[in-house]
Rosetta silent file (secondary structure, phi, psi, omega in degrees, C-alpha in Angstrom):
SEQUENCE: XXXXXXXXXXXXXXXXXXXXXXXXXXXXXXXXXXXXXXXXXXXXXXXXXXXXXXXXXXXXXXXXXXXXXXXXXXXXXXXXXXXXXXXXXXXXXXXXXXXXXXXXXXXXXXXXXXXXXXXXXXXXXXXXXXXXXXXXXXXXXXXXXXXXXXXXXXXXXXXXXXXXXXXXXXXX
SCORE:     score description
SCORE:     0.000 S_00000001
   1 L     0.000  133.900 -177.011   -0.007    0.003    0.003 S_00000001
   2 L   -78.387  165.136  176.483    1.416    3.387   -0.977 S_00000001
   3 H   -59.925  -36.537  179.028    1.876    6.359    1.336 S_00000001
   4 H   -59.087  -44.918 -179.304   -0.950    8.066   -0.538 S_00000001
   5 H   -68.111  -40.577  179.031   -3.324    5.215    0.328 S_00000001
   6 H   -62.508  -45.262  178.626   -2.140    5.078    3.934 S_00000001
   7 H   -63.119  -42.030  177.945   -2.664    8.834    4.315 S_00000001
   8 H   -63.708  -43.143  178.399   -6.076    8.594    2.692 S_00000001
   9 H   -60.331  -39.199  179.352   -7.041    5.679    4.937 S_00000001
  10 H   -66.227  -43.695  178.236   -6.033    7.693    7.993 S_00000001
  11 H   -61.512  -39.607 -179.287   -8.097   10.710    6.813 S_00000001
  12 H   -66.886  -48.545 -178.700  -11.090    8.465    6.221 S_00000001
  13 H   -57.817  -39.833  179.502  -10.794    6.757    9.625 S_00000001
  14 H   -69.777  -21.536 -178.116  -10.659   10.150   11.369 S_00000001
  15 H   -88.075  -10.938 -178.764  -13.794   11.265    9.483 S_00000001
  16 L   -75.225  125.515  177.984  -15.995    8.367   10.612 S_00000001
  17 E  -114.966  164.105  172.176  -18.535    9.497   13.216 S_00000001
  18 E  -111.652  120.775  179.175  -21.198    7.631   15.131 S_00000001
  19 E  -134.944  130.009 -179.422  -24.707    9.021   14.697 S_00000001
  20 L    56.487   32.336  178.023  -27.904    7.196   15.710 S_00000001
  21 L    78.863    3.929 -179.577  -25.797    4.176   16.584 S_00000001
  22 E  -114.207  145.407  174.090  -24.394    3.907   13.051 S_00000001
  23 E   -82.768  125.131 -173.866  -20.900    4.651   11.813 S_00000001
  24 E  -136.049  160.202  168.807  -21.209    7.326    9.157 S_00000001
  25 E  -115.559  139.523 -178.374  -19.291    9.718    6.991 S_00000001
  26 E   -85.828  154.039 -176.562  -20.678   13.220    6.479 S_00000001
  27 H   -55.366  -41.742 -177.986  -21.362   14.687    3.055 S_00000001
  28 H   -65.970  -38.812  177.205  -18.732   17.439    3.373 S_00000001
  29 H   -65.356  -43.160  179.205  -16.005   14.930    4.294 S_00000001
  30 H   -65.354  -41.457  179.519  -16.980   12.662    1.423 S_00000001
  31 H   -59.175  -42.992  178.071  -17.115   15.579   -1.017 S_00000001
  32 H   -61.647  -45.644 -179.780  -13.570   16.545   -0.038 S_00000001
  33 H   -63.007  -39.882 -178.907  -12.361   12.978   -0.497 S_00000001
  34 H   -79.335  -13.639 -179.001  -14.090   12.672   -3.888 S_00000001
  35 L    76.656   30.449  175.932  -12.834   16.057   -5.053 S_00000001
  36 L  -125.825  169.499  176.059  -16.313   17.515   -5.632 S_00000001
  37 L   -79.446  157.498  177.016  -18.319   20.186   -3.858 S_00000001
  38 H   -60.560  -39.999  178.658  -20.724   19.206   -1.121 S_00000001
  39 H   -59.235  -43.052  179.126  -23.525   20.715   -3.221 S_00000001
  40 H   -63.379  -45.384  179.182  -22.599   18.497   -6.184 S_00000001
  41 H   -60.258  -49.344 -178.954  -22.502   15.359   -4.023 S_00000001
  42 H   -66.312  -31.987  176.214  -25.878   16.144   -2.450 S_00000001
  43 H   -61.955  -43.585  179.391  -27.341   17.027   -5.839 S_00000001
  44 H   -67.039  -35.517  177.109  -26.459   13.542   -7.121 S_00000001
  45 H   -65.628  -47.109 -179.127  -27.946   11.938   -4.028 S_00000001
  46 H   -63.076  -34.122  176.795  -31.201   13.884   -4.411 S_00000001
  47 H   -70.013  -19.351 -175.264  -31.420   12.913   -8.101 S_00000001
  48 L  -127.962   39.420 -174.575  -31.060    9.259   -7.059 S_00000001
  49 H   -55.528  -30.932 -179.085  -32.962    9.160   -3.732 S_00000001
  50 H   -61.628  -23.561  179.644  -34.351    5.679   -4.470 S_00000001
  51 H   -83.303   -6.870 -172.889  -30.774    4.359   -4.099 S_00000001
  52 L  -125.741   71.372  175.566  -30.414    5.857   -0.604 S_00000001
  53 L   -64.248  169.018 -172.536  -32.945    4.403    1.872 S_00000001
  54 L   -61.795  -20.184  176.397  -32.735    5.678    5.454 S_00000001
  55 L   -87.649   -1.991  175.266  -30.332    2.923    6.509 S_00000001
  56 L  -102.209  -40.698 -176.224  -27.915    4.051    3.751 S_00000001
  57 E  -156.155  146.473  176.867  -28.129    7.834    4.165 S_00000001
  58 E  -154.112  157.177  176.892  -30.078   10.360    6.209 S_00000001
  59 E   -87.595  133.196  178.594  -30.139   14.072    6.922 S_00000001
  60 L   -64.927  150.469  172.246  -28.973   14.961   10.404 S_00000001
  61 L   -77.520  167.293  177.819  -31.416   16.625   12.780 S_00000001
  62 H   -59.011  -41.913  179.215  -30.633   20.107   14.028 S_00000001
  63 H   -63.240  -44.698  179.124  -29.593   18.661   17.415 S_00000001
  64 H   -61.858  -42.310  179.341  -27.266   16.096   15.803 S_00000001
  65 H   -64.268  -39.288  178.026  -25.697   18.783   13.629 S_00000001
  66 H   -64.454  -41.446  178.607  -25.193   21.045   16.667 S_00000001
  67 H   -62.323  -46.466  178.375  -23.485   18.246   18.587 S_00000001
  68 H   -65.388  -37.460  179.415  -21.126   17.560   15.686 S_00000001
  69 H   -61.152  -43.221 -178.848  -20.564   21.266   15.200 S_00000001
  70 H   -71.656  -31.634 -179.650  -19.481   21.653   18.820 S_00000001
  71 H   -76.141  -35.145 -171.086  -17.271   18.540   18.679 S_00000001
  72 H  -121.252   11.386  176.423  -15.532   19.319   15.406 S_00000001
  73 L    55.736   45.508  174.668  -15.799   23.111   15.069 S_00000001
  74 L   -73.339  131.987 -176.090  -17.943   23.059   11.929 S_00000001
  75 L   -70.118  149.570  179.914  -18.579   26.671   10.987 S_00000001
  76 L   -84.503  164.683 -179.503  -22.049   28.106   11.323 S_00000001
  77 H   -65.420  -24.404  179.535  -24.050   29.613    8.450 S_00000001
  78 H   -67.455  -20.956 -178.599  -23.542   33.054   10.025 S_00000001
  79 H  -113.664   30.027  177.400  -19.817   32.729    9.236 S_00000001
  80 L    83.534   10.404 -179.232  -20.069   31.430    5.690 S_00000001
  81 L   -86.902 -151.208 -176.946  -20.536   27.788    6.660 S_00000001
  82 L   -65.033  145.572  175.005  -23.394   25.393    5.932 S_00000001
  83 L  -113.460  -12.487  179.740  -26.901   26.588    5.374 S_00000001
  84 L  -122.836  155.261  178.581  -28.499   23.137    5.127 S_00000001
  85 L   -67.802  141.984 -178.141  -28.324   20.174    7.464 S_00000001
  86 L   -72.067  152.623  169.850  -25.622   17.636    6.519 S_00000001
  87 E   -89.647  145.336  174.388  -26.258   14.206    5.081 S_00000001
  88 E  -118.321  134.541 -177.107  -24.742   11.209    6.852 S_00000001
  89 E  -118.762  125.920  174.576  -23.832    8.099    4.854 S_00000001
  90 L   -75.843  177.188  178.623  -23.464    4.604    6.300 S_00000001
  91 H   -55.140  -42.681 -179.972  -21.049    2.110    4.808 S_00000001
  92 H   -67.684  -36.589  178.036  -23.767    0.913    2.413 S_00000001
  93 H   -66.047  -38.506  177.535  -24.598    4.504    1.453 S_00000001
  94 H   -63.918  -42.854  178.169  -20.950    5.201    0.677 S_00000001
  95 H   -60.805  -38.336  179.565  -20.856    2.108   -1.537 S_00000001
  96 H   -68.296  -29.328  179.815  -23.964    3.361   -3.329 S_00000001
  97 H   -57.805  -32.840 -179.339  -22.322    6.739   -3.949 S_00000001
  98 H   -65.293  -19.414  178.275  -19.947    5.135   -6.426 S_00000001
  99 H   -84.700  -13.724  178.373  -22.943    4.334   -8.613 S_00000001
 100 H  -111.163  -17.579  174.837  -24.017    7.998   -8.792 S_00000001
 101 L  -105.325  106.961 -172.722  -20.589    9.665   -8.845 S_00000001
 102 L   -96.700   87.306  174.954  -18.972    8.536  -12.050 S_00000001
 103 L  -153.410  155.723  177.845  -15.246    9.109  -11.752 S_00000001
 104 H   -63.822  -36.064 -179.721  -12.107    7.055  -11.341 S_00000001
 105 H   -64.736  -40.410  178.813  -11.362    8.979   -8.146 S_00000001
 106 H   -60.643  -39.756  179.413  -14.775    8.027   -6.668 S_00000001
 107 H   -64.343  -48.000 -178.956  -14.028    4.361   -7.275 S_00000001
 108 H   -64.813  -41.674  178.705  -10.576    4.571   -5.625 S_00000001
 109 H   -63.802  -42.161  179.655  -11.886    6.567   -2.672 S_00000001
 110 H   -62.356  -37.493  177.589  -14.726    4.081   -2.157 S_00000001
 111 H   -60.547  -46.007 -179.714  -12.230    1.209   -2.084 S_00000001
 112 H   -67.057  -36.158  178.118  -10.259    2.987    0.650 S_00000001
 113 H   -65.870  -43.114  178.324  -13.454    3.809    2.600 S_00000001
 114 H   -61.689  -39.710  177.304  -14.525    0.161    2.520 S_00000001
 115 H   -63.875  -39.309  179.453  -11.066   -0.819    3.796 S_00000001
 116 H   -64.043  -42.094  178.134  -11.362    1.741    6.620 S_00000001
 117 H   -63.914  -40.205  179.008  -14.738    0.318    7.689 S_00000001
 118 H   -64.085  -44.331  178.105  -13.301   -3.217    7.657 S_00000001
 119 H   -61.163  -39.874  179.168  -10.307   -2.123    9.791 S_00000001
 120 H   -63.075  -44.681  177.573  -12.687   -0.436   12.223 S_00000001
 121 H   -61.420  -41.030  178.889  -14.779   -3.618   12.562 S_00000001
 122 H   -63.271  -43.015  179.582  -11.608   -5.649   13.134 S_00000001
 123 H   -62.939  -43.937  179.511  -10.426   -3.236   15.794 S_00000001
 124 H   -66.204  -36.670  177.793  -13.781   -3.338   17.583 S_00000001
 125 H   -65.535  -42.137  177.871  -13.808   -7.143   17.417 S_00000001
 126 H   -61.242  -41.973  179.213  -10.322   -7.278   18.929 S_00000001
 127 H   -61.685  -42.939  179.056  -11.454   -4.956   21.717 S_00000001
 128 H   -65.214  -40.898  178.135  -14.451   -7.200   22.493 S_00000001
 129 H   -62.967  -41.246  178.990  -12.218  -10.300   22.525 S_00000001
 130 H   -62.719  -43.239  179.532   -9.807   -8.558   24.907 S_00000001
 131 H   -63.061  -41.676  179.120  -12.650   -7.609   27.263 S_00000001
 132 H   -63.570  -44.434  179.539  -13.920  -11.222   27.267 S_00000001
 133 H   -64.612  -38.038  177.643  -10.432  -12.616   27.996 S_00000001
 134 H   -62.963  -41.777  178.108   -9.958  -10.099   30.794 S_00000001
 135 H   -61.570  -42.195  178.161  -13.250  -11.212   32.342 S_00000001
 136 H   -62.237  -42.918  179.078  -12.102  -14.867   32.182 S_00000001
 137 H   -65.486  -39.574  179.983   -8.796  -14.009   33.858 S_00000001
 138 H   -63.620  -39.287  177.522  -10.560  -12.045   36.565 S_00000001
 139 H   -63.937  -40.185 -176.272  -12.829  -15.029   37.292 S_00000001
 140 H   -68.893  -38.582 -173.304   -9.805  -17.314   37.470 S_00000001
 141 L  -104.909   17.194  176.767   -7.731  -15.166   39.818 S_00000001
 142 L    45.919 -134.630 -175.545  -10.488  -13.877   42.133 S_00000001
 143 L   -93.597    2.474 -176.869   -9.546  -10.671   43.904 S_00000001
 144 L   -55.093  -39.225 -174.018   -5.784  -11.205   43.896 S_00000001
 145 L  -117.647   30.115 -176.750   -5.269   -8.829   41.004 S_00000001
 146 H   -51.292  -45.794 -177.398   -8.333   -6.575   41.403 S_00000001
 147 H   -62.604  -40.679 -179.999   -6.227   -3.374   41.133 S_00000001
 148 H   -65.134  -46.512 -179.580   -4.586   -4.601   37.939 S_00000001
 149 H   -63.523  -40.680  178.673   -7.922   -5.567   36.353 S_00000001
 150 H   -62.913  -40.338  178.861   -9.476   -2.239   37.324 S_00000001
 151 H   -64.858  -41.103  178.802   -6.550   -0.360   35.781 S_00000001
 152 H   -64.447  -42.200  178.856   -6.831   -2.354   32.555 S_00000001
 153 H   -61.509  -39.211  178.180  -10.567   -1.676   32.359 S_00000001
 154 H   -63.340  -39.147  178.199   -9.945    2.043   32.749 S_00000001
 155 H   -67.571  -32.992 -178.403   -7.470    1.917   29.860 S_00000001
 156 H   -80.829  -22.875 -176.890   -9.959    0.017   27.700 S_00000001
 157 L   -67.676  139.311  176.568  -12.901    2.325   28.446 S_00000001
 158 L   -66.407  149.687 -178.996  -13.630    4.912   25.776 S_00000001
 159 L   -64.366  141.548  179.591  -12.876    8.446   26.909 S_00000001
 160 L   -71.874  138.020  177.117  -15.850   10.226   28.433 S_00000001
 161 L   -80.430  111.571  177.294  -17.268   13.019   26.289 S_00000001
 162 L   -68.932  148.881  178.090  -17.067   16.176   28.354 S_00000001
 163 L   -64.080  137.579 -179.707  -20.062   18.467   28.065 S_00000001
 164 L   -62.034  139.916  179.485  -19.338   21.229   25.555 S_00000001
 165 L   -76.283  134.321  178.738  -18.384   24.495   27.208 S_00000001
 166 L   -82.900  140.918 -179.679  -20.913   27.232   26.678 S_00000001
 167 L  -110.203  138.474  176.190  -19.562   30.514   25.383 S_00000001
 168 L   114.686 -171.400 -177.196  -21.046   33.875   26.298 S_00000001
 169 L   -95.966  143.069  175.454  -22.861   35.358   29.265 S_00000001
 170 L   -76.885  155.774 -178.941  -25.448   33.539   31.325 S_00000001
 171 L  -100.375    2.741  177.618  -28.947   34.996   31.667 S_00000001
 172 L   171.305    0.000    0.000  -29.453   34.162   35.278 S_00000001
């Protein structure tokens, strides 16, 4: 695998978000990867809506968009940013995009996206296996190594999402 592919895979992996319990890529991230504008990508999706059922792609709610905006510093429409709610594409939706975006780049990007999703599934599977093995060891060794097991669990736990800090003055 070339450095270009490795770099692209890393960019893709960093762009995957979890929304409504599904791993998704947002339209703006996909547009950047495909080398098209977000408007062009969404235009093709709207022209081919029958190919994108709700488990393939969906428009974020205002609340979901606000949460992502606060997490990733997406600019607001007041500062030249988005004026419409973003689309989110599941792995199947991304695969379907290659049938509506006709370019060699779209095909190559989709291959890398599919690889990123596979790597993510493998990583999550490994994490689940590790948790199961840790549980078996803890059962076997009773409380002898409780401190060690607790420390390992803390390392395995996903980081807690701190509440976004509010900016501005309070009203009361």
């Amino acid at each position: 695998m070339t450095d270009e592919h490795t770099g692209l895979g890393w960019r893709i992996a960093r762009s995957i978000n979890t929304v409504r319990g599904a791993r998704v890529l947002l339209d703006a991230d996909l547009a950047t990867l495909y080398g098209v504008t977000t408007g062009r990508l969404n235009e093709q999706v709207k022209r081919n809506l029958v190919r994108f059922p709700s488990d393939f792609a969906f428009v974020l709610t205002l609340d979901e968009a606000e949460i992502l905006k606060s997490q990733f510093a997406i600019s607001s429409s007041a500062h030249g940013g988005r004026r419409k709610l973003p689309w989110a594409f599941t792995e199947q939706g991304v695969a379907m995009l290659s049938s509506v975006l006709h370019s060699a780049r779209a095909v190559q990007v989709n291959i890398e996206i599919m690889r990123a999703f596979v790597r993510l599934r493998q990583l999550l599977s490994t994490h689940a296996d590790l948790a199961r093995k840790l549980e078996e060891l803890e059962q076997k060794y009773d409380g002898q190594f409780r401190v060690v097991f607790d420390a390992i669990r803390q390392l395995m736990a996903p980081p807690a999402d701190p509440a976004p800090k509010r900016i501005g003055f309070g009203t009361g």
